[in-house]
Short mmCIF file of the C-alpha atoms (twelve columns), coordinates in Angstrom:
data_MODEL
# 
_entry.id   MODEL 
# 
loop_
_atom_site.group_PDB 
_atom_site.id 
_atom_site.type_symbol 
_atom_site.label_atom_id 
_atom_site.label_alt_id 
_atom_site.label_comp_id 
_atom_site.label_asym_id 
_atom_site.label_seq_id 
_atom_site.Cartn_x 
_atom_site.Cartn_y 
_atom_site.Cartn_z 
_atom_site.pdbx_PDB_model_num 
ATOM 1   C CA . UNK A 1   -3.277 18.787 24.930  1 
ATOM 2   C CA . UNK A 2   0.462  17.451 23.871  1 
ATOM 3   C CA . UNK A 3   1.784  13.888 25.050  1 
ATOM 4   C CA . UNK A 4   5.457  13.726 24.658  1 
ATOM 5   C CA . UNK A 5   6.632  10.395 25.127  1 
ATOM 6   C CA . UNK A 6   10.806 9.973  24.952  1 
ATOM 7   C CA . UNK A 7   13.614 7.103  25.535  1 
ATOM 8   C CA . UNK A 8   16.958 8.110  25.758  1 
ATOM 9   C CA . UNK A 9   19.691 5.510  25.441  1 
ATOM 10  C CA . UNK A 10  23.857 6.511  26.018  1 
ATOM 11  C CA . UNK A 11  25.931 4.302  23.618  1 
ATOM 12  C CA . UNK A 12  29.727 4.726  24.486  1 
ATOM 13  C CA . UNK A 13  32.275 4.544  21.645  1 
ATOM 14  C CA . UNK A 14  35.760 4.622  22.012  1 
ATOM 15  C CA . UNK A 15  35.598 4.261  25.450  1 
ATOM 16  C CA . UNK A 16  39.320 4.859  25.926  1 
ATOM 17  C CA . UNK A 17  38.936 8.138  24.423  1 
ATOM 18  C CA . UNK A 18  35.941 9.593  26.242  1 
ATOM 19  C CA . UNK A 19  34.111 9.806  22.978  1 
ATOM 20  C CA . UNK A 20  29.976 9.384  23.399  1 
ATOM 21  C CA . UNK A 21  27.163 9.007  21.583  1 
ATOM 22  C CA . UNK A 22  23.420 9.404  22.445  1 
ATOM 23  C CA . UNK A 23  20.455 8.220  20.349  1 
ATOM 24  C CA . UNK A 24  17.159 9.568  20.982  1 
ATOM 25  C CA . UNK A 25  13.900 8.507  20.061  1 
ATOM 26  C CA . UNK A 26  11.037 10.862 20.755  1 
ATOM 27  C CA . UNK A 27  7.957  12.004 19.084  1 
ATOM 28  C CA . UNK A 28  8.753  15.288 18.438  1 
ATOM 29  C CA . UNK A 29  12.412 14.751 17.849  1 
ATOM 30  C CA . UNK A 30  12.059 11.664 15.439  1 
ATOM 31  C CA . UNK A 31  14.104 8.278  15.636  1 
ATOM 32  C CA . UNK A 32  18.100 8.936  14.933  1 
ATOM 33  C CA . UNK A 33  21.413 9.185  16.656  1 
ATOM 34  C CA . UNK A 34  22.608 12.842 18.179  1 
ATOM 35  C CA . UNK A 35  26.124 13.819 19.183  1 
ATOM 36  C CA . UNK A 36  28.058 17.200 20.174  1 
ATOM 37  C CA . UNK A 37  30.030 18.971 17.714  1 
ATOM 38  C CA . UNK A 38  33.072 17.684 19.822  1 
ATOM 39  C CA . UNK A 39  32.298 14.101 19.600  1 
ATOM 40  C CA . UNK A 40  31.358 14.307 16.091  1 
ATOM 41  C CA . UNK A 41  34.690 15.927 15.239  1 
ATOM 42  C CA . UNK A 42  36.562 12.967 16.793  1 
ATOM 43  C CA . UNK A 43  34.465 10.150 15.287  1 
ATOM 44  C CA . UNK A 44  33.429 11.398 11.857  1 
ATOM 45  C CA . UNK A 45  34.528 8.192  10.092  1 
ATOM 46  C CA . UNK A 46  32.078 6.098  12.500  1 
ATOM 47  C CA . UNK A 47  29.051 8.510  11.675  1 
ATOM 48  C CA . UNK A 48  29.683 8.285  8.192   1 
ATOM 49  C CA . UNK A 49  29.965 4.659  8.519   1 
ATOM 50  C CA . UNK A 50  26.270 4.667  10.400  1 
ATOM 51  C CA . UNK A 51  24.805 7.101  7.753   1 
ATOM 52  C CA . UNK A 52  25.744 4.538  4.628   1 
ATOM 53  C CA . UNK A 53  24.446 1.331  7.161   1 
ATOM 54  C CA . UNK A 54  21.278 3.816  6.799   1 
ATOM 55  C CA . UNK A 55  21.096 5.404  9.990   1 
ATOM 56  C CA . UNK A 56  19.458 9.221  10.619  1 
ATOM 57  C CA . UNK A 57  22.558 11.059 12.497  1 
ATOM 58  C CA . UNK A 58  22.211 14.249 14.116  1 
ATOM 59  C CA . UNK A 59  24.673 16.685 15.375  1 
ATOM 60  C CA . UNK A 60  24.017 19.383 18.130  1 
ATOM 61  C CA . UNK A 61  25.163 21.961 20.141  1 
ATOM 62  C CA . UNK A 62  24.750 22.478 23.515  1 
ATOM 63  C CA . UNK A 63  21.844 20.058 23.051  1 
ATOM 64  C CA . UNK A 64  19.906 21.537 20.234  1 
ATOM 65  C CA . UNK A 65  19.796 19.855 16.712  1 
ATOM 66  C CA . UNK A 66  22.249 21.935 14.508  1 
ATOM 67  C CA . UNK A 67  22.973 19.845 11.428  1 
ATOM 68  C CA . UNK A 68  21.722 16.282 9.909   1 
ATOM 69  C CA . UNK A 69  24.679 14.020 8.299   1 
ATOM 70  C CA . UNK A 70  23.143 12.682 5.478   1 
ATOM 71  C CA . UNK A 71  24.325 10.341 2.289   1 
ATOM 72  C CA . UNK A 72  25.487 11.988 -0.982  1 
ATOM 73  C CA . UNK A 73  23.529 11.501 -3.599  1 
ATOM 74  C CA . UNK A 74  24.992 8.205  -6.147  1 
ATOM 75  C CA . UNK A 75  27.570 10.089 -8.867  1 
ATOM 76  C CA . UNK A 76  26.711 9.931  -12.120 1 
ATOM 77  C CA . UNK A 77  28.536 9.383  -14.867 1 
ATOM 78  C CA . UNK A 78  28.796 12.416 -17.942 1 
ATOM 79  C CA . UNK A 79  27.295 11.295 -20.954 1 
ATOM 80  C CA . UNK A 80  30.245 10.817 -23.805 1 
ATOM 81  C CA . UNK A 81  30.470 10.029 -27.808 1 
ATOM 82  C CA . UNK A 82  28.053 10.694 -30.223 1 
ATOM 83  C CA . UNK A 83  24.911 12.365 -29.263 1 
ATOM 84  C CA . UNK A 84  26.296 13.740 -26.053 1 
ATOM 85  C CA . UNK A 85  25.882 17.772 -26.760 1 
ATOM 86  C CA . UNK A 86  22.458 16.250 -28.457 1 
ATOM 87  C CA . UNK A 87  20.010 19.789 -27.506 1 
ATOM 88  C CA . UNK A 88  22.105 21.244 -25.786 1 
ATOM 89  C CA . UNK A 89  24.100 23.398 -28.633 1 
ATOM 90  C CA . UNK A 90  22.477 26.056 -30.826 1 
ATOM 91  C CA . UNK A 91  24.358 26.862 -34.345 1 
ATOM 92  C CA . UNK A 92  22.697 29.806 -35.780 1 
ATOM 93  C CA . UNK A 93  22.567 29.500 -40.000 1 
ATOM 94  C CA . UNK A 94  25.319 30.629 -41.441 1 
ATOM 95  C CA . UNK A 95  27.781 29.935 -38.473 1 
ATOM 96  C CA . UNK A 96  30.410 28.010 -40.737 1 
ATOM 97  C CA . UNK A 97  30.293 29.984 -43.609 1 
ATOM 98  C CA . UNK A 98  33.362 32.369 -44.866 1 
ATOM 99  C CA . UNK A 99  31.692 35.394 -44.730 1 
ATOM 100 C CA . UNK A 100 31.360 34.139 -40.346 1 
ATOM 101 C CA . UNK A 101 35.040 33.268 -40.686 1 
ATOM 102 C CA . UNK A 102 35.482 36.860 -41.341 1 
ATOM 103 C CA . UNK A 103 33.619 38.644 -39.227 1 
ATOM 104 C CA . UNK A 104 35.128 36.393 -36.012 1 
ATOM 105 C CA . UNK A 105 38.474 36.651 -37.514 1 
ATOM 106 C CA . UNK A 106 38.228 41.008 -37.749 1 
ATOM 107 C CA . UNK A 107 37.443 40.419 -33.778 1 
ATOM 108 C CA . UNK A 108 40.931 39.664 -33.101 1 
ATOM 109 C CA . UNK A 109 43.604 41.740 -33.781 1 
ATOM 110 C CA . UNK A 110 46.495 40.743 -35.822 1 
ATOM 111 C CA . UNK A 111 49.045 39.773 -34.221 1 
ATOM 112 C CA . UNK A 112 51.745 39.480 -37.392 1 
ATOM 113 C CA . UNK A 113 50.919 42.745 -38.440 1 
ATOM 114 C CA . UNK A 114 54.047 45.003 -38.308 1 
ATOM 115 C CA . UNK A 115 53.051 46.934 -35.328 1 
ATOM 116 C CA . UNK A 116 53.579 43.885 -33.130 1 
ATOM 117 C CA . UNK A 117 57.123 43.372 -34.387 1 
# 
């Protein structure tokens, strides 16, 4: 035995314009604001503005829930100066000694050798 209980309310934006939005609350839905793919196209700046004032913003087609605008996580800034590669580089021993010079440098060929010239 289900009870679906739902309250529809039409909020016009950019009247003008035609554009619409519709929020629905429901209890199988949840609480947010749903709009068409075509509205949402032509009023993307206002949804983003409702998703930072917190709001749940849904987009459908043809009626059915397709996509959920939500915010972007906050940025974070890289970690610089000292201590920054901290763990996260592994030097084998040996890596900066001549005989590992050599062996990188014999990788490479010569490019003032006299075959090049």
């Amino acid at each position: 035995m289900g009870v679906e209980i739902g309250v529809g309310v039409e909020i016009g934006v950019g009247m003008e314009m035609g554009v619409g939005m519709e929020m629905g609350v429901g209890m199988e839905m949840g609480v947010g604001m749903e709009i068409g793919v075509r509205e949402a196209k032509t009023s993307l700046s206002k949804l983003l503005e409702k998703v930072k004032e917190g709001e749940e913003v849904y987009v459908t087609n043809r009626g059915v829930r397709v996509a959920k605008i939500i915010p972007a996580p906050e940025a974070t800034t890289p970690l610089r100066g000292f201590g920054a590669w901290a763990g996260k580089v592994n030097l084998y021993p040996g890596w900066d000694s001549p005989k590992e010079d050599k062996r990188i440098e014999d990788m490479f060929e010569d490019l003032d050798s006299p075959e090049y010239k």
